[in-house]
N, C-alpha and C positions, 0 to 999 in steps of 0.2 A: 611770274617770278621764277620759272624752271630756269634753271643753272646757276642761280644766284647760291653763294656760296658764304657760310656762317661761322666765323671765326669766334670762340668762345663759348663759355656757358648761356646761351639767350636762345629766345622761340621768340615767332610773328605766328601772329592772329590775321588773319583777314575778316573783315567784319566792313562793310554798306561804303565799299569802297577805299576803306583805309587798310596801311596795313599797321601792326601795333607790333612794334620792336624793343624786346624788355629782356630784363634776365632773372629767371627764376628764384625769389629768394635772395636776389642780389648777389648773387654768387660770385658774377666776374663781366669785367666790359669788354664789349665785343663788338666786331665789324660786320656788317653787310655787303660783300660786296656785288656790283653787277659784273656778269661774264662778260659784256661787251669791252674788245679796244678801241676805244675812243681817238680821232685825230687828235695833232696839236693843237689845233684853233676849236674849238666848239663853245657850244651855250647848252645850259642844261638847267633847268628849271624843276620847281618839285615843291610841295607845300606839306606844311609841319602842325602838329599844335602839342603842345605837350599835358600828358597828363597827369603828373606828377610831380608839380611844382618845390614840392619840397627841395627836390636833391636833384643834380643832374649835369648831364656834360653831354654836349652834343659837336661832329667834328665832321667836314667831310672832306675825304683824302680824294687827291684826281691825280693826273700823268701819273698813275702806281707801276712803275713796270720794276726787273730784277735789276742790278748794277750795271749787268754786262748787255741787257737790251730783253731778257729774258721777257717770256709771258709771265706774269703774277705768279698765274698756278702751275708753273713748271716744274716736276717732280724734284728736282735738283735746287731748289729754294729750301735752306727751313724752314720747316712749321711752323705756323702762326697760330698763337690762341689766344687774342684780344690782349696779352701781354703791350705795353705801349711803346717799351722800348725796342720789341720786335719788325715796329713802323717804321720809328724815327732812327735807330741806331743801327739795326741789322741789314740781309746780304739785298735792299730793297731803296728803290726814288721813289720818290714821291712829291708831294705839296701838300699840305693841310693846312684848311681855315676852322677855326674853332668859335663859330656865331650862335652859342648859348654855354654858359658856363655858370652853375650854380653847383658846386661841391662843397661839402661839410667844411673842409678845410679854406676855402674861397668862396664865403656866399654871394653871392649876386655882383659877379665880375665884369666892370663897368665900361668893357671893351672886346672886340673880337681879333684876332691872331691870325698871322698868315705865317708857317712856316717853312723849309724847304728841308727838303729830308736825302737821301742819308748826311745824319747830324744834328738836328733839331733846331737848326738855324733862324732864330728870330728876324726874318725880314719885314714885316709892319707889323707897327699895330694899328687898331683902325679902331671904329666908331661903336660906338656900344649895339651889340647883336642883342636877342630875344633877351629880352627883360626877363627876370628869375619868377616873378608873379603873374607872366602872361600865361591863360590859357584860349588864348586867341587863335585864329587860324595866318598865320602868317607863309607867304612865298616868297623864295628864293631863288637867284636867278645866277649863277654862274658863267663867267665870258672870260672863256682863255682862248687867247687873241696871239699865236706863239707865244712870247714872253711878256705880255699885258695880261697883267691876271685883276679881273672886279669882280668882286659880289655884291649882291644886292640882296637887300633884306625889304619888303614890299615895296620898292621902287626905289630906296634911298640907298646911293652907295657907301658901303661899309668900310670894305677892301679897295683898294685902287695901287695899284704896283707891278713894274716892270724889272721881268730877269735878264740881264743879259746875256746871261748864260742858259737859255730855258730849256726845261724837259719838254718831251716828247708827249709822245702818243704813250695808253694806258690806260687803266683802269679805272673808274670812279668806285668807293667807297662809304659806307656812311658809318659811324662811327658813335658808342654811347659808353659811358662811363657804368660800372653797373649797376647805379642808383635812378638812373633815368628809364623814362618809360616816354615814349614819344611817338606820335600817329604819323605816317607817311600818307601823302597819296600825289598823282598826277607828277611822276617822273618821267621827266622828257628830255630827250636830248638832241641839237645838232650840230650837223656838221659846219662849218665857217668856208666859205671859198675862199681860197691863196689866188 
């Protein structure tokens, strides 16, 4: 995990191969992100299980780069601190699909979200992601194809949708709301040949 960088109130754990990404006290939701730039085309796969079925919101942001082409972590960005409009509104692109959504205020949300950011642009919605009462080990499989974005949630596609205007190359992110508590492990990614 060296260079991965932790936007907001939260700590990981590593423990028998997982990593455990939480926030203290619940204090505030926060990103993980990995330091790699990723091309436009890649596949990235990674498995989840959640341990804290209660409450929770789970998101992962990809093509993250500044407006103008910038790297993520270019000093000339502001600050980010798991704030959400920081993602979706501020000086930042991106993509996010949101494949687990249990909040106080929206229990057990019966779909997952593909949005496109700067704006908060609702472009699908898709097929119900992690059930609110799973503490299953469930994988994910992400394929941005330039502008063909799918996910898959253990083999079954969720997300399926084409930009015609597609982002680039960037950043991948993982993303929890700060009542969630959820185990990582076996993050992988490739490259796609053009």
């Amino acid at each position: 995990m060296e260079g991965w960088l932790l936007e907001g109130e939260a700590e990981t754990e590593h423990k028998n191969g997982w990593m455990f990404l939480r926030s203290p006290d619940e204090a505030s939701h926060h990103v993980y992100w990995c330091p790699e730039t990723f091309p436009s085309s890649f596949i990235a796969e990674w498995e989840v299980q959640n341990k804290h079925p209660e409450a929770g919101l789970c998101i992962i942001f990809f093509a993250a780069a500044g407006q103008d082409g910038q790297d993520l972590f270019d000093n000339n960005l502001k600050p980010r601190t798991g704030v959400f409009k920081q993602y979706t509104k501020g000086d930042i692109n991106n993509y996010h699909i949101s494949y687990y959504a249990n909040t106080p205020t929206q229990k057990d949300r019966a779909f997952s979200h593909l949005r496109k950011n700067r704006g908060f642009k609702k472009v699908q919605v898709g097929q119900p992601g992690i059930l609110a009462s799973s503490t299953a080990i469930h994988t994910l499989r992400l394929v941005k194809h330039n502008g063909h974005i799918e996910l898959f949630l253990d083999d079954k596609s969720i997300i399926d949708w084409t930009d015609d205007n597609p982002l680039g190359k960037g950043k991948i992110g993982f993303r929890q709301m700060r009542w969630t508590h959820f185990a990582y492990r076996n993050f992988k990614v490739w490259a796609i040949s053009e």
